[in-house]
C-alpha positions in Angstrom: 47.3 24.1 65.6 49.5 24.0 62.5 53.3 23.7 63.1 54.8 26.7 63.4 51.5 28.7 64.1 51.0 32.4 65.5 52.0 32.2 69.3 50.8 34.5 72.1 52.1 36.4 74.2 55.6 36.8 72.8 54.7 36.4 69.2 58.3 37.7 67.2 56.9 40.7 65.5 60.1 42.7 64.4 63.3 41.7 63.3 66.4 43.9 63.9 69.8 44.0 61.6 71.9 43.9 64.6 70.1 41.4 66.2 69.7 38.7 62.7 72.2 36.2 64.6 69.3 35.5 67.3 67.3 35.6 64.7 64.3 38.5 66.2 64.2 40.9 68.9 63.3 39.2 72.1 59.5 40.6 73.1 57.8 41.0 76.1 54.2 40.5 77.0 51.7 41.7 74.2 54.8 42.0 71.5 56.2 44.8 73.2 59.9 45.2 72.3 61.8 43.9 75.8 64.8 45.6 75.2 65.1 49.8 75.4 65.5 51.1 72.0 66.5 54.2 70.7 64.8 56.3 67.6 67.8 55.6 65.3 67.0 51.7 66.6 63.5 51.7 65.9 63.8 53.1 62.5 65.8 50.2 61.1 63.3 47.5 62.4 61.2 45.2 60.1 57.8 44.0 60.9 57.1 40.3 60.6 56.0 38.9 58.7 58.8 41.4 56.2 57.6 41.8 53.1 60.1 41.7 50.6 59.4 42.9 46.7 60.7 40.4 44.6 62.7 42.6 41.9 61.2 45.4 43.2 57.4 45.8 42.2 57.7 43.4 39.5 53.9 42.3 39.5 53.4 45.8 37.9 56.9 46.7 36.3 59.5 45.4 34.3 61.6 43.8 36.7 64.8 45.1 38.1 64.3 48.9 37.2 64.2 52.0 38.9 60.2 52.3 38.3 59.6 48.7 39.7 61.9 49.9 43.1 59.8 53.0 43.2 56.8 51.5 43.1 57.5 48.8 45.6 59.3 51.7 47.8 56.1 53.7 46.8 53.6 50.7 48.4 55.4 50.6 51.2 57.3 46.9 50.6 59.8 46.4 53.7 62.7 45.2 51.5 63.6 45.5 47.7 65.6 43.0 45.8 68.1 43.6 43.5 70.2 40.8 41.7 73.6 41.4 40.5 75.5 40.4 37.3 79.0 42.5 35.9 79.7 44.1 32.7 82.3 43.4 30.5 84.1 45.9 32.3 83.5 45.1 35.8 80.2 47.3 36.7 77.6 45.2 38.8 74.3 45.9 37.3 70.8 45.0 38.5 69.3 42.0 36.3 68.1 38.3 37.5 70.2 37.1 35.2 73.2 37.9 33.1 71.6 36.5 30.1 69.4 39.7 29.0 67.8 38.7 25.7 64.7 38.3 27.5 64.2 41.4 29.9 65.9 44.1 27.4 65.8 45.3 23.7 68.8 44.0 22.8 67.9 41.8 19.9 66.7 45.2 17.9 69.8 46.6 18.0 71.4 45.7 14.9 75.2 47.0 16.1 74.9 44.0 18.7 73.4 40.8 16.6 77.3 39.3 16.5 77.0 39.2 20.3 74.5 36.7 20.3 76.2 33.7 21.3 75.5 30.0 23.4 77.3 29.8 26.5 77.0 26.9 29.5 76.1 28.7 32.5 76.0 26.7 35.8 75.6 23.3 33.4 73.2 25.3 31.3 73.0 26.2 27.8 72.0 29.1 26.4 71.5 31.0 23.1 71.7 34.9 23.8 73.0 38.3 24.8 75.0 38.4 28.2 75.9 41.2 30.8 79.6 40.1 30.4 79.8 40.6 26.5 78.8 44.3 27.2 80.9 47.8 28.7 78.3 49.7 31.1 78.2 52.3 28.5 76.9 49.5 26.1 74.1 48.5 28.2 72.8 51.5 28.8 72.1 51.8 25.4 69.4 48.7 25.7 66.1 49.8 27.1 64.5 47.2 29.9 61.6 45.5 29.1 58.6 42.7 30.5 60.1 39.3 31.1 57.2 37.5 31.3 54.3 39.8 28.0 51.8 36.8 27.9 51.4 36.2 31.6 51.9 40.1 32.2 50.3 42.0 29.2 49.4 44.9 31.3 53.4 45.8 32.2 54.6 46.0 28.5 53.4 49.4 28.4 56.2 50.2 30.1 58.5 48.9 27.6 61.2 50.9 27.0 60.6 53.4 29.4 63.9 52.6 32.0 67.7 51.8 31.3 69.3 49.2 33.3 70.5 50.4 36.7 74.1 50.0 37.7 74.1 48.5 41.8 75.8 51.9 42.8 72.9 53.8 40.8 70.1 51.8 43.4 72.7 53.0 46.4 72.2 56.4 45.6 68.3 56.1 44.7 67.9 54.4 48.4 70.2 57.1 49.9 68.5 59.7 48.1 64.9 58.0 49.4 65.8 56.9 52.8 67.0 61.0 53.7 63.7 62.0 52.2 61.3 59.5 54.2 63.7 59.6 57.4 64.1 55.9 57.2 66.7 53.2 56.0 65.8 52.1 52.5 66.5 47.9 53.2 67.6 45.9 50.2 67.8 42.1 49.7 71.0 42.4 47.3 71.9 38.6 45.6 75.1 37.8 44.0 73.9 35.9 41.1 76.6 32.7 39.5 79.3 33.8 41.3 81.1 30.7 40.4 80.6 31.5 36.9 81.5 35.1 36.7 84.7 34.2 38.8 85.8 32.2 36.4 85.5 34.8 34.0 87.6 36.9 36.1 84.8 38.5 37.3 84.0 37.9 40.7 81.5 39.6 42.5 82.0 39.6 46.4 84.8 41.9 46.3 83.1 45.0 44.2 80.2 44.7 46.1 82.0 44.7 49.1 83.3 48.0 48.3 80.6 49.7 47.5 78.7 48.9 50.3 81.4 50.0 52.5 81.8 52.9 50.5 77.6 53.5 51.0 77.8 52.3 54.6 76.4 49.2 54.1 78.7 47.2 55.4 77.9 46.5 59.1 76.3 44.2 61.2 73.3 46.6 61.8 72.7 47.6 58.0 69.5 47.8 56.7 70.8 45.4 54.0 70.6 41.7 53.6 73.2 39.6 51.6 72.2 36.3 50.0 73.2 34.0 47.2 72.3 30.5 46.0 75.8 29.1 46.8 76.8 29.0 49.9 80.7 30.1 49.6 79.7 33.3 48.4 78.2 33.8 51.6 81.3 32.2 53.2 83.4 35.1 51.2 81.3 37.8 51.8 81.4 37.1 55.5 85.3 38.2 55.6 84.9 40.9 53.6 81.6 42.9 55.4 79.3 42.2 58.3 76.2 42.5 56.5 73.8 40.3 57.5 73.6 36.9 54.9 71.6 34.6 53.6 71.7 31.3 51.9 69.2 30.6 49.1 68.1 27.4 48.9 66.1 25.2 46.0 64.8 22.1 45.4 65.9 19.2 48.0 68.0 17.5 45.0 69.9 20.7 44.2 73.6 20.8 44.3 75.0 24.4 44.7 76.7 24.9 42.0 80.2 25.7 44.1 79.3 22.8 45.8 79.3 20.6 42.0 82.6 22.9 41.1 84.2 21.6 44.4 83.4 17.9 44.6 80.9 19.0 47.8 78.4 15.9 47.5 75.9 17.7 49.9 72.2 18.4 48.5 69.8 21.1 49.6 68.4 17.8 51.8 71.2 17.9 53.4 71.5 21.6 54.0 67.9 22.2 55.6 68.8 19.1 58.4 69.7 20.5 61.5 73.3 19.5 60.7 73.2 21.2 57.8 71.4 24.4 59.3 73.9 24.6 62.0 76.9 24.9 59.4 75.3 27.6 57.9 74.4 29.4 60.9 78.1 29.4 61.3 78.2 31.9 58.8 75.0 33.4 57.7 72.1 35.1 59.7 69.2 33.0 57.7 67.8 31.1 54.7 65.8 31.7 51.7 64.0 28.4 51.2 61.7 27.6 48.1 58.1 28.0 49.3 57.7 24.0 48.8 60.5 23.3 51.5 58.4 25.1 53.5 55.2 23.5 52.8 55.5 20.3 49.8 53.0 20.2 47.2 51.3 16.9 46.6 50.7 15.3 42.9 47.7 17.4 42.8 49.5 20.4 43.1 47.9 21.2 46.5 49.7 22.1 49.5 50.5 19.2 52.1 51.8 19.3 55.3 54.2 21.7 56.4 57.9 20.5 57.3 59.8 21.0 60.1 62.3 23.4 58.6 60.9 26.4 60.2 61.5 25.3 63.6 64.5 23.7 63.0 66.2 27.0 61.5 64.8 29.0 64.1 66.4 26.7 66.8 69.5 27.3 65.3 68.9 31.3 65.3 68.5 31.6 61.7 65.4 33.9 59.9 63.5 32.4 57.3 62.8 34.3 54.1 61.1 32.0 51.4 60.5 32.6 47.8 58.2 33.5 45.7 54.5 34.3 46.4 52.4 35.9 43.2 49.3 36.7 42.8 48.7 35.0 39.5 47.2 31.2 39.3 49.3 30.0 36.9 52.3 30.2 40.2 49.6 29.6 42.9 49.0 26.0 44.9 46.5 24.4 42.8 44.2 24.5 45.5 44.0 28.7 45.7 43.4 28.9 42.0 40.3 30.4 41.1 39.2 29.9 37.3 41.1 28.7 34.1 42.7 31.5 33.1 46.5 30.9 34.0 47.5 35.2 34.1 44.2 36.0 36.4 44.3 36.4 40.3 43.8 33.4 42.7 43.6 33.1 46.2 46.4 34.7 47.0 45.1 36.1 50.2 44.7 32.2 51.3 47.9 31.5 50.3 49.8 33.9 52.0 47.6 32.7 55.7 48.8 28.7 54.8 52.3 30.2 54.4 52.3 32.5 57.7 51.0 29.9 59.7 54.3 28.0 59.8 55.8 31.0 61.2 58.2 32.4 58.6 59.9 35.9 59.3 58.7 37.2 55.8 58.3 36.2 52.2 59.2 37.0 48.5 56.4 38.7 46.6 55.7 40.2 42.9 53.2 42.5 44.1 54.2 43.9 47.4 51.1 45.8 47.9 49.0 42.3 48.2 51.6 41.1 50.3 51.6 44.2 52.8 47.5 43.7 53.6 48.1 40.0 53.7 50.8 40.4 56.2 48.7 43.0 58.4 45.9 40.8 58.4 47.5 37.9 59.8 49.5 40.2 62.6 46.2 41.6 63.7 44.7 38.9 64.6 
């Protein structure tokens, strides 16, 4: 059986918030929950595999807008995802990056060409429009738009259609939702270059702290997850809320970028040994691994054998949230392709069984609804 592989009895098949430290509920025979629960308890429960909509609905929307939240909300998707950059003025809006020359209308509006500018972001240049160069009121001038036309034709038509939310806007949309459908709304809410922005004078972890406090997000058993690709933002978040936290983690090479700012010599090969796991488990709930920690790809671009990393994280009581699983081929293992044409539909049912196997709590997805049957299937069995 592969590592990691589907267990019975006693299967994990629900994760609670106030229970993210041990990782799962505890089940008893036949996946029964073994502890008593009450209604309010059961109603902030997440199935596992969680499926978590990557930017909201993105396979079908313009990525971190209202519509692609909706939708994903609308399919049922366990978790949404929202990224967060500031304005100019301090307002934490929803985009995956801060550079928005890509995923707005901003180049058409001729009262903004002298804010196009190259900045180095985390050792990166770039040529562009950024969140920081902007008031709130600014931005919401810009319309949102697809990120990614040639690979997504079908979403341009919605072009134009949706401003770009503020973080508090998404509170009261998932407040607004979660009274309507008698259920927590859960969000997966990222700080994005916090580094960067705090350098700017702009730090992150303290805003967003307060408005989940002030949105009652803030505890241990909010239907809210925290995460963030370097690790001290985590570390800062920690004293400021109990909101459960995660640690994003890419390529084995990778250097956080805090850690590079801070003369930490550690890699993400360091961080995913058990030493490694067990420092973060002394501040975070779990870890949201590239895909290809979980399983490598070879040179082919097939999937290999799966690592270890599941079971070590779970012996140190952290959940494991990977990223990203799409539908199209041009992001799929080479070996659940199907045809030439990079922008069609793979495999992606295969896929999601290979990844499952190893025993993840849930995974990142584009199109949520894909993800949902996929992660059904695989329970049911």
């Amino acid at each position: 059986m592969t590592q990691g592989a589907r267990r019975s009895p006693g299967r994990r098949t629900v994760l609670g918030a106030a229970v993210l430290g041990s990782a799962a509920l505890s089940l008893g025979p036949g996946g029964t929950a073994a502890q008593a629960s009450t209604p309010a308890d059961s109603r902030r429960r997440l199935p596992v595999p969680t499926v978590i909509a990557h930017r909201g609905a993105s396979g079908y929307r313009p990525e971190h807008t209202l519509g692609s939240y909706q939708l994903a909300l609308d399919m049922g998707a366990d978790v949404i995802e929202q990224d967060l950059v500031p304005t100019k003025d301090g307002h934490l809006v929803c985009r995956h990056e801060n550079d928005i020359t890509g995923t707005t209308d901003v180049a058409d509006h001729p009262e903004f060409a002298a804010r196009k500018t190259t900045k180095t972001v985390d050792g990166t240049s770039l040529t562009g429009w950024f969140t920081e160069d902007f008031t709130l009121a600014e931005l919401k001038t810009l319309r949102a738009k697809e990120r990614i036309p040639g690979t997504r034709q079908e979403n341009t038509v919605y072009d134009g259609r949706w401003t770009i939310p503020t973080f508090e806007e998404v509170l009261r949309w998932a407040e607004k939702e979660g009274r309507r459908r008698g259920r927590p709304v859960w969000l997966y809410v990222e700080t994005k270059h916090p580094t960067y922005f705090r350098g700017l004078g702009l730090g992150l972890e303290e805003p967003l702290a307060k408005l989940l406090r002030r949105y009652g997000r803030h505890r241990a058993d909010s239907a809210t997850f925290l995460q963030s690709f370097e690790p001290s933002s985590m570390q800062r978040m920690a004293k400021l809320v109990s909101t459960p936290r995660v640690v994003l983690l890419w390529t084995p090479d990778d250097r956080p970028w805090d850690f590079r700012e801070a003369g930490d010599p550690r890699t993400v090969a360091d961080l995913i040994t058990p030493e490694g796991l067990t420092w973060i488990a002394s501040y975070a709930q779990g870890i949201g691994p590239l895909l290809d920690l979980v399983i490598p790809k070879g040179k082919d671009g097939k999937l290999g054998k799966p690592t270890t990393l599941v079971r070590d994280a779970h012996a140190k009581g952290l959940i494991l949230h990977p990223y990203t699983l799409r539908n199209e081929n041009t992001f799929l293992p080479a070996d659940f392709r199907r045809g030439t044409d990079p922008a069609a539909y793979g495999d992606v049912f295969g896929a999601y069984e290979a990844y499952f196997a190893t025993g993840i709590d849930g995974i990142f997805t584009d199109q949520p609804d894909t993800g949902l049957l996929a992660a059904a299937d695989f329970r049911d069995r």
